[in-house]
C-alpha positions as CSV (number, residue, x, y, z in Angstrom):
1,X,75.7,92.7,119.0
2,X,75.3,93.4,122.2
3,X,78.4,93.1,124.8
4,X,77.3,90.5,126.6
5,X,76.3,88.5,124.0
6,X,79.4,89.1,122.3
7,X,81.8,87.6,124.6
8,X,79.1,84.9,125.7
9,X,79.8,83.8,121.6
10,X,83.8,84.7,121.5
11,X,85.3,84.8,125.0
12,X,86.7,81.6,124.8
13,X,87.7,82.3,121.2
14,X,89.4,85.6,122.0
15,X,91.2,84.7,125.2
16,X,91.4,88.2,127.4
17,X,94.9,87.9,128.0
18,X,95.0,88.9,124.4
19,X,95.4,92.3,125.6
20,X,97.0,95.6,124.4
21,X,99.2,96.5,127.2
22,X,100.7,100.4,127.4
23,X,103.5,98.7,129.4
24,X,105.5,98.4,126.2
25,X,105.2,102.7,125.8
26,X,108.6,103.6,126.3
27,X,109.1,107.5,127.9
28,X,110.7,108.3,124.2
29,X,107.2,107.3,122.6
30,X,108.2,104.5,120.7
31,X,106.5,101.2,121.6
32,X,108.9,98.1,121.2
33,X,106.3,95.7,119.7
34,X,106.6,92.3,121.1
35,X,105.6,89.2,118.6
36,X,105.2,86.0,119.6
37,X,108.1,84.2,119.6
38,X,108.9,83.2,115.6
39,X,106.4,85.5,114.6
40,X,105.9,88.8,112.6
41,X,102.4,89.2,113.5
42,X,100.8,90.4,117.2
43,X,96.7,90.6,117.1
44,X,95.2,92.2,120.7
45,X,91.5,91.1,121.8
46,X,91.4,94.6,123.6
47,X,88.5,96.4,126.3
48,X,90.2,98.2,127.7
49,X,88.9,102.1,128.8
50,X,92.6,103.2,129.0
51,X,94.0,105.7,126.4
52,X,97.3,105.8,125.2
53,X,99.8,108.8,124.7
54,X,101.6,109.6,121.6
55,X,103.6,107.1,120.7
56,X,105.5,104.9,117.9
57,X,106.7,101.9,116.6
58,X,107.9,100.1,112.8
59,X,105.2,98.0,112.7
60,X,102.0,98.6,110.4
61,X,99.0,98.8,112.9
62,X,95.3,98.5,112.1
63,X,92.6,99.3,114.2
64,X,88.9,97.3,114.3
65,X,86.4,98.2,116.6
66,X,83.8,95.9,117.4
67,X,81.6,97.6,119.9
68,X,81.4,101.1,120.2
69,X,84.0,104.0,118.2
70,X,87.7,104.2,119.0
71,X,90.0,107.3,118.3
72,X,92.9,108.0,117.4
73,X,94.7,111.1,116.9
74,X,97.3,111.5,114.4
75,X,99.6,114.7,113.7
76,X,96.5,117.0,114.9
77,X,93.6,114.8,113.3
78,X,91.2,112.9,115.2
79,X,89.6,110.0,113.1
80,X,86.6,108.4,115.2
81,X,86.3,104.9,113.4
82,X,83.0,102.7,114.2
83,X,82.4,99.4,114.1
84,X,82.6,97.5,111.1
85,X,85.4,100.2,109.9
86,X,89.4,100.0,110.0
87,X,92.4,102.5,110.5
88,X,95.3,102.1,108.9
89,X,98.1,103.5,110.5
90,X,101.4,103.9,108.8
91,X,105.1,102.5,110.6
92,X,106.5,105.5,112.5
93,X,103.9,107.3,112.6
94,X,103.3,109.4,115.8
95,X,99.6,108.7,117.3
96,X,98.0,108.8,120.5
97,X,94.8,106.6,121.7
98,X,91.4,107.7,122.7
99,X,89.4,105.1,124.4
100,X,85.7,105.2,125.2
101,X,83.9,104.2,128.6
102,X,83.2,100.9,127.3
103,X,84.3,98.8,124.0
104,X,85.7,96.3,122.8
105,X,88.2,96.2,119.8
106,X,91.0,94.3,117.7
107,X,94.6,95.6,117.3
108,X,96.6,94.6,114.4
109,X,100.3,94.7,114.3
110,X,102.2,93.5,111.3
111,X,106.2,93.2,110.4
112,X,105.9,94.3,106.7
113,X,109.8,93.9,106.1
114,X,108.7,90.7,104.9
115,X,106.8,91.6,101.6
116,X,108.7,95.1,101.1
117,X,110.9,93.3,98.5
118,X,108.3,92.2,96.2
119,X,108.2,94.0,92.6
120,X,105.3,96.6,92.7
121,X,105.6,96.8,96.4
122,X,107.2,100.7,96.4
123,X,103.8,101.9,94.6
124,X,101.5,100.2,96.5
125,X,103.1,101.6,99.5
126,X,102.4,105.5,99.1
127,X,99.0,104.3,99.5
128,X,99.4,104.0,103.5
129,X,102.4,106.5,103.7
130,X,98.8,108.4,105.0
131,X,96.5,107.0,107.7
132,X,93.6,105.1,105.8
133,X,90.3,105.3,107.3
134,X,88.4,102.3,105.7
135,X,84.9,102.2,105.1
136,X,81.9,102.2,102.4
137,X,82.0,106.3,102.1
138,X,85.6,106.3,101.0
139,X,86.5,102.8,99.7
140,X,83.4,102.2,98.4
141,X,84.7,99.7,95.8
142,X,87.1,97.8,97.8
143,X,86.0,98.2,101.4
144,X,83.9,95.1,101.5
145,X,86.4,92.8,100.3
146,X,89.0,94.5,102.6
147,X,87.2,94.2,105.4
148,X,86.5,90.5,105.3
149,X,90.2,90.0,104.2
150,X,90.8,91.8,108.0
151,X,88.3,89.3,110.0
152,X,89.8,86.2,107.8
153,X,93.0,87.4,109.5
154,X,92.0,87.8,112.7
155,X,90.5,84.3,112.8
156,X,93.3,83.1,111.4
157,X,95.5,84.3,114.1
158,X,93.2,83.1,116.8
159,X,91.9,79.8,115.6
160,X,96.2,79.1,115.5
161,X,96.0,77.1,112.3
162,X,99.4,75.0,111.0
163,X,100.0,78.0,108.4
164,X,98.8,81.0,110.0
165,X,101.0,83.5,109.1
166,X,101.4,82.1,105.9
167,X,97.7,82.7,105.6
168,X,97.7,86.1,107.0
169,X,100.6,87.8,104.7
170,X,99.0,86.4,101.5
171,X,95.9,88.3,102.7
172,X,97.4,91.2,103.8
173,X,99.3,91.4,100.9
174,X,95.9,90.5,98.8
175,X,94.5,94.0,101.2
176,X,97.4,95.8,99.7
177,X,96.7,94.5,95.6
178,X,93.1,95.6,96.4
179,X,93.9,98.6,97.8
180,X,96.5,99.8,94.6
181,X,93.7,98.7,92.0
182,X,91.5,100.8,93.7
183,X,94.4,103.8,93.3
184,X,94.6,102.7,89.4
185,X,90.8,103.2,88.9
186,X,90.9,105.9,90.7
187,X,94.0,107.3,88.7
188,X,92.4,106.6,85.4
189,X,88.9,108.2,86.5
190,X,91.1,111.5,86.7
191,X,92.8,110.7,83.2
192,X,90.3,109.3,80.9
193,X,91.2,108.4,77.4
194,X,92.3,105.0,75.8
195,X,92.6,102.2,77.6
196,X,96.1,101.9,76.3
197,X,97.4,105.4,77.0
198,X,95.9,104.7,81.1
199,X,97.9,101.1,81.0
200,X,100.8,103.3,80.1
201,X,100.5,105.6,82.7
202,X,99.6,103.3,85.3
203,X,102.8,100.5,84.1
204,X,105.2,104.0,84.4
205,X,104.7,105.2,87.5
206,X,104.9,101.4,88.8
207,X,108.5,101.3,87.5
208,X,109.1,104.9,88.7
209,X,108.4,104.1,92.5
210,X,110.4,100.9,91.7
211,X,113.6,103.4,90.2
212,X,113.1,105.6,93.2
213,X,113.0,103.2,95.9
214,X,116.5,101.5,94.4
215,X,118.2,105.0,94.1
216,X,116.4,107.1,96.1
217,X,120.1,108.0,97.3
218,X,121.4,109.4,94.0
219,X,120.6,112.9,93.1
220,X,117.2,112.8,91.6
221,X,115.5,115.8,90.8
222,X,111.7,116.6,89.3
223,X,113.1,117.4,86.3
224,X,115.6,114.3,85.3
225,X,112.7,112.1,86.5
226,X,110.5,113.4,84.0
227,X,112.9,113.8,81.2
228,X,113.9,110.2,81.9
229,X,110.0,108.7,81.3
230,X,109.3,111.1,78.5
231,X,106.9,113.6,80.1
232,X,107.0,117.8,80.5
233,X,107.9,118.9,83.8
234,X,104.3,120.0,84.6
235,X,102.5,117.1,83.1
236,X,104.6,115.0,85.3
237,X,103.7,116.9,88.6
238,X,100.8,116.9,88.4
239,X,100.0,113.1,87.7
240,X,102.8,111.9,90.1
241,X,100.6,114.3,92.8
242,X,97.8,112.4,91.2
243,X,98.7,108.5,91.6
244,X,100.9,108.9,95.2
245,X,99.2,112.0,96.6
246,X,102.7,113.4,97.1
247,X,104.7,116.3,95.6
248,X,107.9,114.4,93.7
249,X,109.4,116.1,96.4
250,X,108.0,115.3,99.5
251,X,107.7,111.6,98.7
252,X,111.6,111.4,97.7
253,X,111.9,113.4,101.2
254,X,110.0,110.5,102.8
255,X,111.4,107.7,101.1
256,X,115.2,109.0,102.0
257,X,113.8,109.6,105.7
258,X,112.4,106.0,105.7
259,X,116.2,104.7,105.0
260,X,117.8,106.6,107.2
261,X,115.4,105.3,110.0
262,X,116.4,102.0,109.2
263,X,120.7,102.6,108.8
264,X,119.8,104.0,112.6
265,X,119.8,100.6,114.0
266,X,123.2,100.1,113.1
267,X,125.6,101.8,115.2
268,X,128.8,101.4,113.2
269,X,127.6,103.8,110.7
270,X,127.8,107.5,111.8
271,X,125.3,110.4,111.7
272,X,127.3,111.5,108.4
273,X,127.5,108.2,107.1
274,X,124.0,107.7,107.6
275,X,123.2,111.2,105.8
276,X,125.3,110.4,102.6
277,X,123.4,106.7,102.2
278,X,120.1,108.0,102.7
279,X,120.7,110.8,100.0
280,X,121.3,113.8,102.1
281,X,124.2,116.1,100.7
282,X,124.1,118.2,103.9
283,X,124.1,117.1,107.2
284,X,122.6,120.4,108.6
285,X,119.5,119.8,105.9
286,X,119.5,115.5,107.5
287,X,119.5,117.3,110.7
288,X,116.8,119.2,110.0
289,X,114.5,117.0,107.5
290,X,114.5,114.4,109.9
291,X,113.6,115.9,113.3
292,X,111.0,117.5,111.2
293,X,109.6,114.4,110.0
294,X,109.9,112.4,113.1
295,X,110.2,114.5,116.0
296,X,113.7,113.4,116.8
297,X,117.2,114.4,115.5
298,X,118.9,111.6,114.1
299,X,121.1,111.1,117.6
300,X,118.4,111.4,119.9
301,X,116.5,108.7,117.5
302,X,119.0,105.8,117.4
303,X,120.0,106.3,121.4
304,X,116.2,105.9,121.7
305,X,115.9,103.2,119.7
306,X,115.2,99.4,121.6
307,X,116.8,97.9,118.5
308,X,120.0,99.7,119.7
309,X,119.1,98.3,123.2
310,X,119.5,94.8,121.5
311,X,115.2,94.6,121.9
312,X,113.5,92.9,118.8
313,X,111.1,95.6,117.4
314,X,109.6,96.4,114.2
């Protein structure tokens, strides 16, 4: 569709003051996301040609261009998404934004605090630990339905129905069912046998992320984990590497880094205290993990941090 003809059908639809705005970058890189008021949910109607440093926030961001690509580069890796594709970027994750001469796009911003406590949840979510570059070449099974899911939520948003956000976080979390029955398939492809030895698999490593993300800050190690659900040592590497596309170790690493982001906020709790909780028996290896993860010791990150400021951010 040609510009013109685009806005000519959706300016008054997509109001241009629905606009991303680089105001909100903070010199620290983190972007203090602002909602609309008694919201968890921020959609831009973006054209502009400006790019955008490096840069972070706790929110869940998608990207949908609708005419011409948009970039984005994330830990070194540039993915160039077209129309009719999505990016999924994770929370607190470091990217910087390339724009083109001309364009127009949709920005997605999305508290997922809000559906984190729902059983299941901690599998689905190593799927987007990663960025997720949706379209028919690598989701070919889902990325239809996915896609639509996205432009129900955008109109959604825009059209300002009674239930909205209702709406929108029963679509986004039907996005993330689709997207983890795509990682099962995907799973069982690799390990084919009977149906009921893949149910097996599939129901154990659901409970596992469950177990981990409830005592992540216990002393967990590869080898009590797989003692505990009844597999060798190997066997359970290599199908945890399999169904998460992490090491055990790097994901418990992540979770514990995840939790200690969030403790952050809250400054009653020391740097040691804040160690201890997240599962950290050292506070030289917290040190360390953490600015290597995020770019920021754990100091420089709350003192940073708008929620310290008294900001609402996600």
């Amino acid at each position: 569709m040609a510009k013109s003809q685009f806005k000519k059908n959706y300016l008054d639809y997509y109001t241009v003051n629905e606009d991303y705005s680089g105001e909100r970058h903070t010199n620290n890189k983190e972007e203090a996301v602002q909602f609309k008021q008694s919201s968890s949910i921020r959609i831009w109607y973006n054209e502009q040609t400006v790019s955008y440093d490096e840069h972070w926030h706790n929110a869940l961001e998608v990207i949908m261009p609708v005419e011409n690509h948009y970039q984005v580069v994330i830990k070194g890796t540039t993915y160039t998404i077209q129309p009719g594709e999505l990016l999924i970027i994770p929370p607190n994750e470091l990217h910087r934004l390339i724009a083109p001469k001309s364009g127009i796009r949709f920005i997605f911003l999305f508290d997922i605090s809000l559906i984190s406590k729902i059983k299941g949840y901690s599998s689905i979510q190593t799927i987007y630990a990663h960025p997720l570059h949706i379209c028919k070449d690598n989701f070919p099974y889902v990325y239809e339905d996915i896609y639509q899911c996205f432009v129900q939520i955008r109109n959604e948003y825009f059209n300002k129905t009674e239930f909205a956000d209702l709406t929108i976080y029963s679509l986004l979390i039907q996005i993330l069912v689709k997207l983890g029955y795509n990682r099962v398939n995907s799973f069982n492809d690799e390990n084919p046998g009977r149906m009921e030895s893949q149910k097996k698999y599939v129901k154990k490593f659901t409970e596992l992320m469950d177990y981990i993300d409830e005592h992540y800050m216990e002393d967990l190690t590869l080898e009590n984990i797989a003692d505990e659900i009844g597999f060798s040592k190997f066997h359970f590497s290599r199908l945890f590497k399999q169904y998460t596309s992490f090491t055990f170790c790097d994901y418990l690493t992540h979770r514990r880094i995840k939790a200690a982001q969030a403790l952050l906020c809250n400054e009653e709790l020391s740097i040691t205290e804040i160690a201890l909780q997240s599962g950290f028996s050292s506070i030289s290896t917290f040190n360390r993990i953490f600015k290597q993860e995020t770019g920021y010791t754990p100091s420089e990150y709350r003192s940073k941090s708008p929620a310290a400021r008294g900001k609402l951010t996600y």
